[in-house]
KOLLUM-993646 format. One record per residue (C-alpha): residue number from 0; x, y, z. Coordinates in Angstrom, 2 decimals, always signed. Each point is the difference from the previous one (the first is absolute). Example, Ala and Ser with C-alpha at 12.3 -4.5 7.8 and 13.67 -1.06 7.14 Angstrom:
residues 2
(0; (+12.30; -4.50; +7.80))
(1; (+1.37; +3.44; -0.66))
***
This chain:
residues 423
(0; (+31.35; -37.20; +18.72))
(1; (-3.67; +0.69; -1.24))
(2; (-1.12; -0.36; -3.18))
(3; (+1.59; +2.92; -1.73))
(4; (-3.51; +1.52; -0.79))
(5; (-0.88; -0.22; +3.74))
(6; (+3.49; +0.77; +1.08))
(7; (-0.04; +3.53; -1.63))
(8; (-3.89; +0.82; +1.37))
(9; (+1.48; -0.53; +3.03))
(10; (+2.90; +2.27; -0.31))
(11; (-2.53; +2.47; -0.95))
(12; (-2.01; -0.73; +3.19))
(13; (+2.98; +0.10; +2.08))
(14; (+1.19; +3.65; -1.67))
(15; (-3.67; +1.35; +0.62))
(16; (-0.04; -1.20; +3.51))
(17; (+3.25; +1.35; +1.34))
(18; (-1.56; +4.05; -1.01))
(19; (-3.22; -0.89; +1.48))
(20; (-0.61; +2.77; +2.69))
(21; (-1.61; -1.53; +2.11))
(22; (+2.99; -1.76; +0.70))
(23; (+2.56; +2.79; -0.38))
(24; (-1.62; +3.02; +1.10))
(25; (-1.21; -0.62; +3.91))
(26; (+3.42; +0.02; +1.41))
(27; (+0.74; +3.14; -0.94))
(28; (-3.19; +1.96; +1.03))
(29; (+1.01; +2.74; +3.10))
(30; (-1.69; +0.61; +3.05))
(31; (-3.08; +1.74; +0.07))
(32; (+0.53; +4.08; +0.40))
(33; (-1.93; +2.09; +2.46))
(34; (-1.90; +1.59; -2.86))
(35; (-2.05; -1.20; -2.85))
(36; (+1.19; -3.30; -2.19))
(37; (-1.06; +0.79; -3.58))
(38; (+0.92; -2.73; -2.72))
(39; (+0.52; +1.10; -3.79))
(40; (+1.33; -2.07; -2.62))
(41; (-0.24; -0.71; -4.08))
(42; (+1.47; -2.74; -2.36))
(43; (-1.14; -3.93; -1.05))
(44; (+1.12; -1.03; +3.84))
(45; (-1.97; +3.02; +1.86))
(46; (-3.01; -2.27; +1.13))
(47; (+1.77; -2.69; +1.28))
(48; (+2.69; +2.33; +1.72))
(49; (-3.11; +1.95; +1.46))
(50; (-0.84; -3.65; +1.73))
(51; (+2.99; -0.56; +1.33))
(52; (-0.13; +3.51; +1.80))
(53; (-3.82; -0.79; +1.08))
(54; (+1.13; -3.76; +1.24))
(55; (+2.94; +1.11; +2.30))
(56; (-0.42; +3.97; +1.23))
(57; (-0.63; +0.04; +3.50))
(58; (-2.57; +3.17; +0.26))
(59; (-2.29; +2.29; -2.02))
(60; (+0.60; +1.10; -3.68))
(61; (-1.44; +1.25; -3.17))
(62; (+0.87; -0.07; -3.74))
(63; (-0.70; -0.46; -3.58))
(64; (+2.45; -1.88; -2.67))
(65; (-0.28; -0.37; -3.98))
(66; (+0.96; -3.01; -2.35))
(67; (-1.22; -1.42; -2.91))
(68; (-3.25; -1.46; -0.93))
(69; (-0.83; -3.24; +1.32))
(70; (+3.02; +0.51; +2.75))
(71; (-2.04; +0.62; +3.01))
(72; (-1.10; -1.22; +3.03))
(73; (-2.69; +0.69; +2.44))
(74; (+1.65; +1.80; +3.02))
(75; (-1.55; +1.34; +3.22))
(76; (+1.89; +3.36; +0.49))
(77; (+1.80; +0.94; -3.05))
(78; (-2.05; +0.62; -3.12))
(79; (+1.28; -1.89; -3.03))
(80; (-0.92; +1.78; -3.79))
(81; (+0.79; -2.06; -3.19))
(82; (+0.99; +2.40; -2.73))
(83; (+1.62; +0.40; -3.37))
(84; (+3.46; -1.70; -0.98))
(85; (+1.85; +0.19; -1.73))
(86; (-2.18; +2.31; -1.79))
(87; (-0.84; +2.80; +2.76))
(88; (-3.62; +0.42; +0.08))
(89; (-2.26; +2.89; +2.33))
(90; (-0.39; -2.63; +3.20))
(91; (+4.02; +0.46; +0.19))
(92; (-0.56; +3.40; -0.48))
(93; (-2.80; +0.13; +2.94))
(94; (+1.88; -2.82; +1.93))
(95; (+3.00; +2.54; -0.17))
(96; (-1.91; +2.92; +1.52))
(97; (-1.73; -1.76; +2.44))
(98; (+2.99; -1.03; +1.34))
(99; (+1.64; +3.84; +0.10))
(100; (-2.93; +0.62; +1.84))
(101; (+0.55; -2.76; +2.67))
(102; (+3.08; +1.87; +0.93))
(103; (-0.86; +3.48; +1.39))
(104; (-0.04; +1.16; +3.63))
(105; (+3.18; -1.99; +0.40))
(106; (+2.02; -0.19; +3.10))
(107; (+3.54; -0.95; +1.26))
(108; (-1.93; -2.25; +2.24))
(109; (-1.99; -1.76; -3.17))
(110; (+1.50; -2.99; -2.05))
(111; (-0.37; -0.29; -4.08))
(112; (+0.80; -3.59; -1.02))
(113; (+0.12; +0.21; -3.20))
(114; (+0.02; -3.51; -2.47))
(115; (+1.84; +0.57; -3.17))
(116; (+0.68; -3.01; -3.02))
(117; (-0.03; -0.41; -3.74))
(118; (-2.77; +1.38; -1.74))
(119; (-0.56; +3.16; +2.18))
(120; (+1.32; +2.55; -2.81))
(121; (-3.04; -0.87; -2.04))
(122; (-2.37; -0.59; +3.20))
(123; (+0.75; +3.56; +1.82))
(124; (-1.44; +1.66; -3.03))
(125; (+0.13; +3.88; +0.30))
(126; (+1.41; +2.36; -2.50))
(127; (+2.12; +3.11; +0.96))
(128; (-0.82; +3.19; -1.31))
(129; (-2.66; +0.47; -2.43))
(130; (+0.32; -3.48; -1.59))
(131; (-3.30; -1.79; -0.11))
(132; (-0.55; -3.55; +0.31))
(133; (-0.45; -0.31; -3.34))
(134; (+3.38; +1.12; -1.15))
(135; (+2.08; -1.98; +2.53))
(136; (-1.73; -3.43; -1.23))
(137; (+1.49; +1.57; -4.04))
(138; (+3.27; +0.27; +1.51))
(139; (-0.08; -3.66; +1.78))
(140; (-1.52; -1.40; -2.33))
(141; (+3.14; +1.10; -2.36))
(142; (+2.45; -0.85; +2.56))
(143; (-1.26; -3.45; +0.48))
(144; (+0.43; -0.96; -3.21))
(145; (+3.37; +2.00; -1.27))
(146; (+2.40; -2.94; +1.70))
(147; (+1.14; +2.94; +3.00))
(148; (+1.55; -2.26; +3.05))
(149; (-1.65; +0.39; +3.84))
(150; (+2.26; +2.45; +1.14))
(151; (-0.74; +3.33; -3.62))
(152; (-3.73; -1.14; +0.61))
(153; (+0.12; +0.76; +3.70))
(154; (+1.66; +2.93; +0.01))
(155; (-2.07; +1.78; -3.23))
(156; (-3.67; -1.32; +2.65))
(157; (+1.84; +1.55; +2.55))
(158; (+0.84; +3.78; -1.14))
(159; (-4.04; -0.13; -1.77))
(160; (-1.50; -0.76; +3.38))
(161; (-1.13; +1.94; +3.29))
(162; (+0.22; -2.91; +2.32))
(163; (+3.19; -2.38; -0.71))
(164; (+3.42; +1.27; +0.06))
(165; (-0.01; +0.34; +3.57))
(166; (-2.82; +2.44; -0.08))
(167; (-1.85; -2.22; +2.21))
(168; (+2.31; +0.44; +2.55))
(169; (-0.75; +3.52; +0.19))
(170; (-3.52; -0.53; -0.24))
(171; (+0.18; -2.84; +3.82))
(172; (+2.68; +2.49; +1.98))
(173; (+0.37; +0.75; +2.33))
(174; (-0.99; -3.24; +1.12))
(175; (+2.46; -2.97; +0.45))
(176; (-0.06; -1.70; -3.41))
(177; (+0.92; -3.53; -0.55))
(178; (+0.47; -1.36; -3.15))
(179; (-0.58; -4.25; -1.09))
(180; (+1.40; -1.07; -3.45))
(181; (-0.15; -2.69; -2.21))
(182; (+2.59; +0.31; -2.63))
(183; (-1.02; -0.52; -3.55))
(184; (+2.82; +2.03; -1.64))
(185; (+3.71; -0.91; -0.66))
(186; (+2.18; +1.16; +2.66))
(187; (-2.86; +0.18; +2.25))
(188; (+0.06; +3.73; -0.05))
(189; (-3.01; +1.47; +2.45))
(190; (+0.58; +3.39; -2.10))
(191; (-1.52; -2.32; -3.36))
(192; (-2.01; -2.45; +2.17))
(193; (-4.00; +1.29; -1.05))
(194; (+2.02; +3.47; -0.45))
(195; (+1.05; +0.65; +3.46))
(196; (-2.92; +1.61; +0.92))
(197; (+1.69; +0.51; +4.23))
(198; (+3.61; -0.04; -1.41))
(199; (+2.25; +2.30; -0.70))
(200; (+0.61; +0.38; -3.68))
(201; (+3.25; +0.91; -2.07))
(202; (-1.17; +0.54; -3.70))
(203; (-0.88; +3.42; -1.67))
(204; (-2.90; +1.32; -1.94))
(205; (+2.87; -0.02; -2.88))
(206; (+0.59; -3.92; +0.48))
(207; (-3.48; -0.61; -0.51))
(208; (-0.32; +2.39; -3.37))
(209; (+2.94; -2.20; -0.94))
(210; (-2.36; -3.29; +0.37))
(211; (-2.34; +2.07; -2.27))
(212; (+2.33; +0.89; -2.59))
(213; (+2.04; -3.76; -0.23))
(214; (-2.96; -2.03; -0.66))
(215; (-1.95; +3.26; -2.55))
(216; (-2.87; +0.20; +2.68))
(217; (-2.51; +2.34; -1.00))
(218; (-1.34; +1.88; +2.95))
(219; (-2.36; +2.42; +0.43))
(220; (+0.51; +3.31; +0.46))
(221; (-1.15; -0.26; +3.24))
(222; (+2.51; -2.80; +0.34))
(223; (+3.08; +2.43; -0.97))
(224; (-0.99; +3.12; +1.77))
(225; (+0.00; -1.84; +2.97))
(226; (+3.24; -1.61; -0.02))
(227; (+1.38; +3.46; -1.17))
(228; (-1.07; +1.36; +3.23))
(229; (+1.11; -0.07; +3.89))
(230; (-2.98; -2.01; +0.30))
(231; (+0.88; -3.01; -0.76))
(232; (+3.13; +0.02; +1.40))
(233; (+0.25; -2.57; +3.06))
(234; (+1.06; -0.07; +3.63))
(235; (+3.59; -1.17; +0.66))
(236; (+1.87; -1.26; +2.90))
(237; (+0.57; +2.98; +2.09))
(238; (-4.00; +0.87; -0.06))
(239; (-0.96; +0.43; +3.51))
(240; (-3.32; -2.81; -0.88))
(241; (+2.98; -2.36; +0.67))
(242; (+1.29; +0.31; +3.32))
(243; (-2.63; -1.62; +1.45))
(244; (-0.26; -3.04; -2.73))
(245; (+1.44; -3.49; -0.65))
(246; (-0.30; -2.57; -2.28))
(247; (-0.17; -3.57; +0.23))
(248; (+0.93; -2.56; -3.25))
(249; (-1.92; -2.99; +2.11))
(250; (+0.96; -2.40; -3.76))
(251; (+1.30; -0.01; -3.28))
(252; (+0.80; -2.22; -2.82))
(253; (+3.46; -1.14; +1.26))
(254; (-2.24; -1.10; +3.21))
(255; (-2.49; -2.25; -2.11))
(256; (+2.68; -0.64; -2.21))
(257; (+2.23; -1.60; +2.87))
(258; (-2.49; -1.95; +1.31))
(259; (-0.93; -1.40; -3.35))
(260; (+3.36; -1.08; -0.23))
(261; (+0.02; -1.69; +3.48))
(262; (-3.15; -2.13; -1.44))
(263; (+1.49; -1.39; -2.96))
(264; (+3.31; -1.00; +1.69))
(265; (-2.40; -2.04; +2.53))
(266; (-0.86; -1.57; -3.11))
(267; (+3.87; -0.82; -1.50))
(268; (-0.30; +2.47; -2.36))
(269; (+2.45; +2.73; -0.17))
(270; (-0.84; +3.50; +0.37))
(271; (+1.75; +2.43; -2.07))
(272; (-1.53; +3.84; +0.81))
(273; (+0.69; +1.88; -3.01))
(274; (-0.99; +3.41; +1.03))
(275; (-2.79; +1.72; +1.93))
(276; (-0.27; +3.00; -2.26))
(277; (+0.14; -1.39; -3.50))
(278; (-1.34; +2.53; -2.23))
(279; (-0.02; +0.84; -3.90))
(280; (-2.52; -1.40; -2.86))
(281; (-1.51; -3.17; +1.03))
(282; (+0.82; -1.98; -3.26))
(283; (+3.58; +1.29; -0.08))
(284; (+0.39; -1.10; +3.62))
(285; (-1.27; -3.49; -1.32))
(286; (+2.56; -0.50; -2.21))
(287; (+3.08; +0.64; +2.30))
(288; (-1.79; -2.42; +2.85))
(289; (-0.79; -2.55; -3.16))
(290; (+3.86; +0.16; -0.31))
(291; (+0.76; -0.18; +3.88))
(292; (-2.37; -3.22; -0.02))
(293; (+1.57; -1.55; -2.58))
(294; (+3.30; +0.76; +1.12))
(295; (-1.18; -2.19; +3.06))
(296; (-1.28; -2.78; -1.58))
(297; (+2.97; -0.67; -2.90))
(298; (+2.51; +0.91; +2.98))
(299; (-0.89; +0.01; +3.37))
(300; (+0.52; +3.71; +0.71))
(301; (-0.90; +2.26; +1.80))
(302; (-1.17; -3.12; +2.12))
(303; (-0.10; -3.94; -1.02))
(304; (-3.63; -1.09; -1.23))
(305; (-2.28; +0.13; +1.97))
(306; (+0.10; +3.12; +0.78))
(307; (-2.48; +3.01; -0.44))
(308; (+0.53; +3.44; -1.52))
(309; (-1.76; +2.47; +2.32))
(310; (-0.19; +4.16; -0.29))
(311; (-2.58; +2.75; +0.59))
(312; (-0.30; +3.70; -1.01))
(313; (-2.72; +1.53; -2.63))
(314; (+0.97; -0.58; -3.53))
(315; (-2.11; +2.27; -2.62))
(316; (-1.62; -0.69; -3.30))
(317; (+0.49; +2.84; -2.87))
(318; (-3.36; +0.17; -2.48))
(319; (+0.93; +1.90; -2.58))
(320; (-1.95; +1.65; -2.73))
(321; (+1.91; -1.77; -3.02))
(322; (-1.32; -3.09; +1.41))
(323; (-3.90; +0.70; -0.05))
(324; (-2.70; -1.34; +1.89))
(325; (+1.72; -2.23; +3.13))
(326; (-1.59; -2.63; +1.79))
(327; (-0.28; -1.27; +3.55))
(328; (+2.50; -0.77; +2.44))
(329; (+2.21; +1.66; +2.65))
(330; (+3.54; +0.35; +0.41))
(331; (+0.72; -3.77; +1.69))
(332; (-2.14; -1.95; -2.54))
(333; (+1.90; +1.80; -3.05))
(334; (+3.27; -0.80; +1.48))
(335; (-1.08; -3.52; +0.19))
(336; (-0.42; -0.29; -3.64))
(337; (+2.90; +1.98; -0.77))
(338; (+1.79; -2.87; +2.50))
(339; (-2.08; -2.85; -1.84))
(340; (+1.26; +1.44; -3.61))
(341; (+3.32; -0.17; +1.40))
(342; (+0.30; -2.96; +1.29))
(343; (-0.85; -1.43; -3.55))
(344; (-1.51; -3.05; +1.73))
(345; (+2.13; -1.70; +2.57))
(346; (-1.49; -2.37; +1.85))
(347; (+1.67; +0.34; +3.24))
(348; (-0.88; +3.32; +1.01))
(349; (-3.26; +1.42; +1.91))
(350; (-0.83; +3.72; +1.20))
(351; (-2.67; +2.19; +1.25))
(352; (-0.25; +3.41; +0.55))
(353; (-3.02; +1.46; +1.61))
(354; (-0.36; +3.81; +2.00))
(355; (+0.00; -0.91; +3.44))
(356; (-3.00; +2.67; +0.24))
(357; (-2.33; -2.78; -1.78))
(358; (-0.73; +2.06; -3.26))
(359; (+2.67; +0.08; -2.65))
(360; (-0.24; +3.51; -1.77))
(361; (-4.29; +0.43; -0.24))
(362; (-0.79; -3.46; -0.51))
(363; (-1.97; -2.61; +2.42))
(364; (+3.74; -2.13; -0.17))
(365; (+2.71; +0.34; +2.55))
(366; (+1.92; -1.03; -3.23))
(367; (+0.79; -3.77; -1.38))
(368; (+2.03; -3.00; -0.31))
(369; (+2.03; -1.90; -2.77))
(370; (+1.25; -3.30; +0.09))
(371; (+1.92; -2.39; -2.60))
(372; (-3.39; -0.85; -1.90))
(373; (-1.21; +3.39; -0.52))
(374; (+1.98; +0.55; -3.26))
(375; (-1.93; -3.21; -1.34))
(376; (-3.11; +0.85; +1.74))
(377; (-0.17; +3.43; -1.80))
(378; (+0.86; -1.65; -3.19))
(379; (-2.52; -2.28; +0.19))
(380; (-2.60; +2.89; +0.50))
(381; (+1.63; +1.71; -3.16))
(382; (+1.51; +2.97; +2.64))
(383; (+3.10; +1.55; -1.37))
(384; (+1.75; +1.09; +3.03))
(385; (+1.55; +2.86; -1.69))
(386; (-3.10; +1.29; -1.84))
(387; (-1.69; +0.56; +3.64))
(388; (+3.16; +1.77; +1.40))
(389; (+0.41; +2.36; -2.59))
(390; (-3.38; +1.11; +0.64))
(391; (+0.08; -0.02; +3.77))
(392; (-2.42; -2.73; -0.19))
(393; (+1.37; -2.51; +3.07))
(394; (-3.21; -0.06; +1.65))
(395; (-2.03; -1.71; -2.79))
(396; (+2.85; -2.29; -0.60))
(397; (+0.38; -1.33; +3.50))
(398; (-3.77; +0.05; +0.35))
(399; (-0.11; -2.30; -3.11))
(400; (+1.95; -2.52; +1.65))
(401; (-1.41; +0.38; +3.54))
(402; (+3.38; +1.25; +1.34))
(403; (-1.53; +2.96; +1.80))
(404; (+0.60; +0.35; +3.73))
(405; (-2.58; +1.83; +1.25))
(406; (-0.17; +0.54; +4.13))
(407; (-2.20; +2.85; +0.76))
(408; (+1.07; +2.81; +1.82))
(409; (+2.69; -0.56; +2.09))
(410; (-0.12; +3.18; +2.28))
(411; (+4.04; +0.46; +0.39))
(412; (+2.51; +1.08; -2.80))
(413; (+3.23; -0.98; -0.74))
(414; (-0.08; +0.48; -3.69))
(415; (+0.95; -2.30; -2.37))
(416; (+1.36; -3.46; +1.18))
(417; (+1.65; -2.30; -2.70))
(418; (+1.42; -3.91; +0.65))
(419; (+1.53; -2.04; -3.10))
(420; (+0.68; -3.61; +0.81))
(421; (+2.87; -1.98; -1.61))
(422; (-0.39; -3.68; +0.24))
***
């Protein structure tokens, strides 16, 4: 085995690698149609998914695809615009309607290929109704921070939008519409996935007032009115936009997560996959792995040392008003130092967590790493581990002791990937 500092960065590397699309789109593209090709597409992954439709389509085609700042790259055909996320901003707003206005004039003979990953609820940024701009970025910015999972936040962007929810289905019929996804949700659901925008979608106006009303959102009038009315209700499976529509999951966690695990056995360390999906409050989920890991190393189970602890799924952080002003850090580097306070500083026991999209939360981090000296390390440096979590303060922490890991952009999204080595 690596180093165990190395030996996790790789892990990482590996995990990023298996969702890269260049790798796992191509083999699914179809055959050219008779008609027009036109390529569409939002989330963290819609550049490099727009690439691997440019590299490998064998004839003419058109397009334009949104992700986040600092996510592009220069294509020839398909026109890439950074916008807003996860704060929508108006270039996912005009990104959004230049992109309904790629679609008219449509044929049976035309093809829509349309590239959809994590991060395209916030990209594909226009409002339903008479909601402005303005007012959606109030509510998000609220839902963001009240602790809501994936799956309420989803469905609340969905039912306040004119685009997602399958409407943009209706918007490329009749044309033949084919759908490529990158899951970045638990249970890889395409009706959550950058909220379905070609899918067909199941929830109710009254599920997403129900988002509004668990987590005391206030929303505009605007806001209410809307979901209130027929407007905002969404297509569902028996909409004729679908007949002539498929969808394609071309990776997922359990994917990255797999092949992560075929790594680290090539290494003689035993993989033990605790879940693709994990979700709840990052620091609470800290404490229950801290107890899995040291259930491994006092007793050899789940698997005999070494072995490594590995999961994905999206975790959330809760800021609360009772606790004031909070500091920097996103949802992998908190449970970190939830995992470090845990852990009450054993020294045979390593772990990083980092968002496989390259940016944990709205930092410049994919997220960090601990290791048996960063208890002492922090001491030294007069850092009380639990003063900085109680203030959602993880960043500065693992800045202080250079235990950021910060990649860049990584153009693919898997969400949150997680290894804890026992030695």
């Amino acid at each position: 085995m690596q180093h165990p500092e190395e030996f996790l960065k790789s892990l990482f590397d590996v995990a990023v690698s298996a969702a890269d699309p260049l790798v796992c789109l191509p083999k699914h593209l179809p055959k050219p149609p008779k008609g027009r090709t036109i390529v569409i597409g939002a989330g963290k992954a819609a550049a490099s998914m727009a690439k691997a439709v440019e590299d490998n389509w064998q004839g003419p085609l058109t397009g334009i695809v949104v992700t986040r700042y600092a996510h592009g790259l220069p294509l020839k055909h398909i026109r890439v615009v950074e916008a807003g996320h996860p704060m929508p901003d108006a270039e996912g707003a005009r990104a959004a309607d230049e992109i309904l206005g790629s679609l008219t004039d449509l044929t049976k003979d035309d093809l829509v290929l349309c590239l959809v990953s994590g991060g395209g609820s916030s990209l594909l940024a226009k409002p339903g109704g008479t909601i402005s701009l303005a007012e959606k970025k109030q509510v998000t910015k609220e839902l963001l921070a009240c602790g809501a999972n994936i799956t309420e936040m989803n469905i609340l962007r969905k039912h306040l939008s004119a685009i997602k929810g399958g409407r943009l289905a209706i918007a490329a019929a009749p044309a033949q519409l084919a759908t490529f996804m990158i899951s970045d949700v638990p249970g890889d659901d395409p009706a959550i996935i950058a909220s379905g925008p070609t899918v067909p979608d199941l929830s109710t106006s009254g599920d997403a007032l129900a988002v509004l009303e668990k987590y005391k959102i206030s929303a505009p009038n605007s806001v209410l009115s809307f979901l209130e009315s027929t407007g905002s209700s969404t297509p569902g499976p028996d909409h004729s936009a679908f007949l002539n529509s498929k969808s394609i999951m071309i990776t997922t966690p359990q994917v990255s997560l797999q092949a992560v695990a075929a790594a680290a056995h090539a290494q003689g360390v035993t993989p033990v996959i605790l879940g693709d999906s994990v979700e709840g409050e990052a620091r609470d989920v800290a404490q229950v792995f801290a107890s899995i890991a040291r259930q491994a190393a006092c007793h050899d189970q789940p698997a005999a040392k070494p072995c490594v602890l590995l999961s994905g799924g999206e975790t959330t952080v809760t800021v609360r008003e009772s606790e004031g002003k909070s500091g920097r850090g996103g949802r992998n580097c908190e449970f970190l130092l939830s995992l470090l306070v845990s852990l009450e500083g054993r020294q045979d026991v390593f772990a990083l967590a980092c968002d496989t999209d390259g940016i944990d939360g709205t930092e410049d981090n994919a997220g960090a790493i601990i290791t048996p000296t960063s208890a002492t390390r922090a001491f030294a440096k007069s850092l009380d581990a639990k003063e900085y979590l109680a203030r959602h303060d993880s960043y500065s922490f693992f800045e202080s002791l250079g235990d950021l890991i910060k990649t860049g952009p990584t153009r693919t999204n898997v969400n949150d990937f997680r290894a804890i080595l026992i030695v």
